[in-house]
Backbone as CSV, one residue per row, in Angstrom:
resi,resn,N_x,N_y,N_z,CA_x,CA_y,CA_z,C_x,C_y,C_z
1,UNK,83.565,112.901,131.276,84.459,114.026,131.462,84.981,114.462,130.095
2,UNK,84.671,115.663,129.489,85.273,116.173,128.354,86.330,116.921,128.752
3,UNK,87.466,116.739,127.271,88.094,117.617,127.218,88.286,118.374,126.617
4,UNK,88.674,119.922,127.476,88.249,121.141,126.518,88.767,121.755,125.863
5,UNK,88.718,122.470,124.495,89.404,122.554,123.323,91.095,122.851,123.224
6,UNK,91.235,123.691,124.712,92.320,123.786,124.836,93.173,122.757,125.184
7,UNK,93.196,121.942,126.311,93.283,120.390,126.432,93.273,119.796,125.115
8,UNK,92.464,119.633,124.174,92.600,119.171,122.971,93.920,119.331,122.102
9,UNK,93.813,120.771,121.840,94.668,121.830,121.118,96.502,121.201,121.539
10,UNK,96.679,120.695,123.200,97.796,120.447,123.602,97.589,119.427,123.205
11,UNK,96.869,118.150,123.669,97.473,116.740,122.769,97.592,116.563,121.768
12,UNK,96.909,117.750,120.890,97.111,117.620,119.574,98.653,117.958,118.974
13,UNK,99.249,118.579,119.589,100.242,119.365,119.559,101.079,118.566,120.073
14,UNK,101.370,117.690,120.717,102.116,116.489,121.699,102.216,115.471,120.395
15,UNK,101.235,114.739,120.278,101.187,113.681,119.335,101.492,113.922,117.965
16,UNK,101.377,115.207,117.676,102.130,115.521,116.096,103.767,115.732,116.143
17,UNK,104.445,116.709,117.445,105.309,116.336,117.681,106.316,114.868,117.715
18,UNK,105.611,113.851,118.599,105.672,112.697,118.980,105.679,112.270,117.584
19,UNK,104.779,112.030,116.693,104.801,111.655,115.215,106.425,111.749,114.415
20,UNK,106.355,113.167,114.368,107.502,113.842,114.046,108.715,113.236,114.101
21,UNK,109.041,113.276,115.660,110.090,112.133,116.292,110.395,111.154,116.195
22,UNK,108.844,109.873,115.823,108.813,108.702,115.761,109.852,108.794,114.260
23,UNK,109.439,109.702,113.298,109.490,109.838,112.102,110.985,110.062,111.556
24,UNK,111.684,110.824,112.364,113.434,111.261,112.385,113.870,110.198,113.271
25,UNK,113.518,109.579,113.571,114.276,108.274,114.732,114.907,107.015,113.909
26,UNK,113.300,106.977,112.901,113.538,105.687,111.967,114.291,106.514,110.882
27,UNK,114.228,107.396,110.299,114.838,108.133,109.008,116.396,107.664,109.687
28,UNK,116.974,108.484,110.990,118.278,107.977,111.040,118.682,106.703,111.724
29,UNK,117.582,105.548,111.705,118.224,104.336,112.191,118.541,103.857,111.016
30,UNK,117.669,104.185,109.937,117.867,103.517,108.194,119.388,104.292,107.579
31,UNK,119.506,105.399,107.747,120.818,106.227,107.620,121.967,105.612,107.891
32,UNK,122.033,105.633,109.417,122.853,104.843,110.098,123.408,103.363,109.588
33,UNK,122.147,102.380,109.194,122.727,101.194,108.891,122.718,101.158,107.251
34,UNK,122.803,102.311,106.649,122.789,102.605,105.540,122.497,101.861,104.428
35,UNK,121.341,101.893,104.398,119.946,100.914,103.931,119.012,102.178,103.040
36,UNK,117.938,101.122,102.362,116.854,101.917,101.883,115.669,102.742,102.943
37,UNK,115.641,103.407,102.755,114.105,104.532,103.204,113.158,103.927,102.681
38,UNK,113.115,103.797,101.035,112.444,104.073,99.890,111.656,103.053,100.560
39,UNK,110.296,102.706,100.513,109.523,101.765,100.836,109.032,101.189,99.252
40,UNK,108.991,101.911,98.182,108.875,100.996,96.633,110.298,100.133,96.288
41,UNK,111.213,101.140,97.087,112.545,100.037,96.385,112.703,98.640,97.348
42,UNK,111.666,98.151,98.479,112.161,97.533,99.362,113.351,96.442,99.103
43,UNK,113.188,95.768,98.035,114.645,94.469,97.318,115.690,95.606,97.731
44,UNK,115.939,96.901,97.704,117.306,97.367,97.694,117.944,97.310,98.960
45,UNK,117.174,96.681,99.990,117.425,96.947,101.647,118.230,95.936,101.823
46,UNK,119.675,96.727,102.149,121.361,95.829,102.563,120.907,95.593,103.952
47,UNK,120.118,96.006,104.911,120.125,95.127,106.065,119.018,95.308,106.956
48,UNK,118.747,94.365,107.931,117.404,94.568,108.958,117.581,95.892,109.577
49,UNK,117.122,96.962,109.839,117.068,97.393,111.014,116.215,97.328,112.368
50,UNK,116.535,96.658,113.606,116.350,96.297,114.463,116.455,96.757,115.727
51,UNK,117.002,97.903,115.784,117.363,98.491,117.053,117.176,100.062,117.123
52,UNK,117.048,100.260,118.290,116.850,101.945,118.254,115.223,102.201,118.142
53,UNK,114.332,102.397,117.613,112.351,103.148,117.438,112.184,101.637,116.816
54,UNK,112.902,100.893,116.253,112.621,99.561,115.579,112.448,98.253,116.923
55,UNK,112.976,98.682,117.594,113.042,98.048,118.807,111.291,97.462,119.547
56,UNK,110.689,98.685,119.215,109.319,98.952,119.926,108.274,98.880,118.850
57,UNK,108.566,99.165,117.301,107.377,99.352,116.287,108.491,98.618,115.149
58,UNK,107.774,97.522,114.421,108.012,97.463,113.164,108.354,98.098,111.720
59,UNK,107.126,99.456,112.369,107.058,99.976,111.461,106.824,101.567,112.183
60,UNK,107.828,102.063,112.547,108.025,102.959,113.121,107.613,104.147,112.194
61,UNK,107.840,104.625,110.776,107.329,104.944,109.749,105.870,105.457,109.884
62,UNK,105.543,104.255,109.226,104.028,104.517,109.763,103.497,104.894,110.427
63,UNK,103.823,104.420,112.069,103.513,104.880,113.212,103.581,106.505,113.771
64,UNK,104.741,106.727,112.943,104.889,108.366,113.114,103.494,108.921,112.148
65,UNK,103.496,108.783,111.269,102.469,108.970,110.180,101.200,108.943,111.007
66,UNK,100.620,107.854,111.211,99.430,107.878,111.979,99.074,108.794,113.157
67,UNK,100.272,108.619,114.183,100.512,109.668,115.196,99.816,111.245,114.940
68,UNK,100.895,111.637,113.718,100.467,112.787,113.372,98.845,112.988,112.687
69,UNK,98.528,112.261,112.106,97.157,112.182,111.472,96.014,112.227,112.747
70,UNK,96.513,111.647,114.170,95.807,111.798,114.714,95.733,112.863,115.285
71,UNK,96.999,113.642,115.524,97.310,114.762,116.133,96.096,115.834,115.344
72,UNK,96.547,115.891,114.251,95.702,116.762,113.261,94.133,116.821,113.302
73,UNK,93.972,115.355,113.405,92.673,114.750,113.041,91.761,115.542,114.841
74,UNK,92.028,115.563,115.987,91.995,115.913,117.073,92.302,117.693,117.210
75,UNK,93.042,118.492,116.147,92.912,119.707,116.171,91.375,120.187,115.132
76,UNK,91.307,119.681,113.947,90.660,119.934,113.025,89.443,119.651,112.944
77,UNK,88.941,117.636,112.831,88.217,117.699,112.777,88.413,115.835,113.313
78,UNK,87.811,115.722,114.913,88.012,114.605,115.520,87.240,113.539,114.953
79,UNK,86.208,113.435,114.749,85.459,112.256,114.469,85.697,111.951,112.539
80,UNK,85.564,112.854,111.861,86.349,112.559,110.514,87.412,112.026,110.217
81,UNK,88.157,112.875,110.843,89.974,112.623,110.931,90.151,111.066,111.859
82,UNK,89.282,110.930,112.666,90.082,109.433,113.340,89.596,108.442,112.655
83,UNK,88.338,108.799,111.988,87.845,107.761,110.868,88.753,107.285,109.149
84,UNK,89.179,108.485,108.835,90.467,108.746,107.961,91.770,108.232,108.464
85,UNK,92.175,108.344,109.904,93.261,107.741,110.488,93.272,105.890,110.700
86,UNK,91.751,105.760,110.862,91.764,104.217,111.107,91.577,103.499,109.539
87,UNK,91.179,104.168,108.902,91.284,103.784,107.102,92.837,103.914,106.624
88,UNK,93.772,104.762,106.970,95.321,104.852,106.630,95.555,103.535,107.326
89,UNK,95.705,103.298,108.433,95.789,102.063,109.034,95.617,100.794,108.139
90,UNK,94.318,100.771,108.521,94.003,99.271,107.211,94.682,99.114,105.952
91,UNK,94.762,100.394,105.192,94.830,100.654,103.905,96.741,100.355,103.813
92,UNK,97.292,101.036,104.428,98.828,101.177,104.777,99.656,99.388,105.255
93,UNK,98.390,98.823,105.760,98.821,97.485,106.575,98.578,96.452,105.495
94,UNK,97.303,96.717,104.689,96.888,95.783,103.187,98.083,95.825,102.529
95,UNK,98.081,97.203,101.783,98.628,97.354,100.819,100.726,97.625,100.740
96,UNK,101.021,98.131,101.831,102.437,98.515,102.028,102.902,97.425,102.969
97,UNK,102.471,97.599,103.870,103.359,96.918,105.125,103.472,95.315,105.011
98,UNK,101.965,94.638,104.460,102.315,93.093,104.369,102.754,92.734,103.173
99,UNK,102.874,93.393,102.251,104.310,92.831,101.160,105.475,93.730,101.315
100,UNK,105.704,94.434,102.399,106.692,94.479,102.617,107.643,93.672,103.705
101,UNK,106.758,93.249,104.312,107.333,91.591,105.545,107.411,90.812,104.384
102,UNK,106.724,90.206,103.491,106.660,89.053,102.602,107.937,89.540,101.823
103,UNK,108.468,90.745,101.453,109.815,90.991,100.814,111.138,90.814,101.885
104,UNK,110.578,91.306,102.622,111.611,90.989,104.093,112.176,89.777,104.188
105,UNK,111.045,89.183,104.391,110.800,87.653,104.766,112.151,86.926,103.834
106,UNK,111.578,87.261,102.155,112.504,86.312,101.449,113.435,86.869,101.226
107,UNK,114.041,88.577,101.885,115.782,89.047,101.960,116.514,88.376,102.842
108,UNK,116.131,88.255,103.920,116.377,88.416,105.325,115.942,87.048,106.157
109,UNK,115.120,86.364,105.555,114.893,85.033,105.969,114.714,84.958,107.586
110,UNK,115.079,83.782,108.187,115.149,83.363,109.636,115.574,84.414,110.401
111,UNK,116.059,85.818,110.263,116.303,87.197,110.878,115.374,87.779,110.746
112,UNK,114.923,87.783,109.725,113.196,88.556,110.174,112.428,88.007,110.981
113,UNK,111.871,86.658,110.569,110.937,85.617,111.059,111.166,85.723,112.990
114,UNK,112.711,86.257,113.225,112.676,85.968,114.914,112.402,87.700,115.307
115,UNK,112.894,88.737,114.111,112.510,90.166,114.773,110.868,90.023,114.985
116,UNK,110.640,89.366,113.509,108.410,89.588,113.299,108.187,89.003,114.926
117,UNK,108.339,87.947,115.373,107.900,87.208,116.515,108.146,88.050,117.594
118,UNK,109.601,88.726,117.432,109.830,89.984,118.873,109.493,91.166,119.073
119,UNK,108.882,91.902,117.804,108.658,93.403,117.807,107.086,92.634,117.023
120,UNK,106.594,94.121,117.606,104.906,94.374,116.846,105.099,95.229,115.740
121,UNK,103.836,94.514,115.038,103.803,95.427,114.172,103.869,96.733,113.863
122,UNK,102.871,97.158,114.541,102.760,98.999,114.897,103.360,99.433,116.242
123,UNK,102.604,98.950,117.555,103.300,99.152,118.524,102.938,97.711,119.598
């Protein structure tokens, strides 16, 4: 069963939205507990955030990011773009996300170690 461009055109349009959202959810849970954004400054982060889009994704960030890449990737050009989306993935999880748990890890100690065990990584 295909779906047809227009069908396309709407999930594409859903999931970039959805991205979007994922994306302002975490911006003001980090606000809120008035912490770093910056993902290069990670040492500057005064506290876990844990609650609220953090609740469900680790890395809620990202997740918006990808979201939208797929959104795009599904208007433009599907089989390129999800191949580009599953390379951000790897590439984002190598290089950003697991030294940024390993920085976590040694801020935040035994409070991370029980969020890592309760929340997923992505979703």
């Amino acid at each position: 069963m295909a779906i047809n461009f227009q069908g396309l055109s709407v999930l594409s349009f859903i999931l970039i939205l959805l991205g979007f959202g994922v994306l302002i959810m975490a911006a003001r849970s980090f606000k809120e507990h008035s912490t770093t954004i910056n993902p290069i400054k990670i040492e500057t982060a005064s506290s876990l955030v844990v609650s609220g889009i953090f609740n469900y994704s680790r890395n809620p960030m990202y997740l918006g990011m990808a979201l939208i890449l797929i959104g795009l990737s599904l208007k433009f050009n599907p089989i390129g773009g999800l191949i580009f989306t599953a390379l951000f993935i790897v590439f984002i999880t190598r290089f950003q996300i697991k030294p940024e748990e390993k920085a976590m890890q040694k801020i935040f100690g035994e409070e991370f170690v029980n969020y890592k065990n309760k929340v997923r990584r992505w979703l």
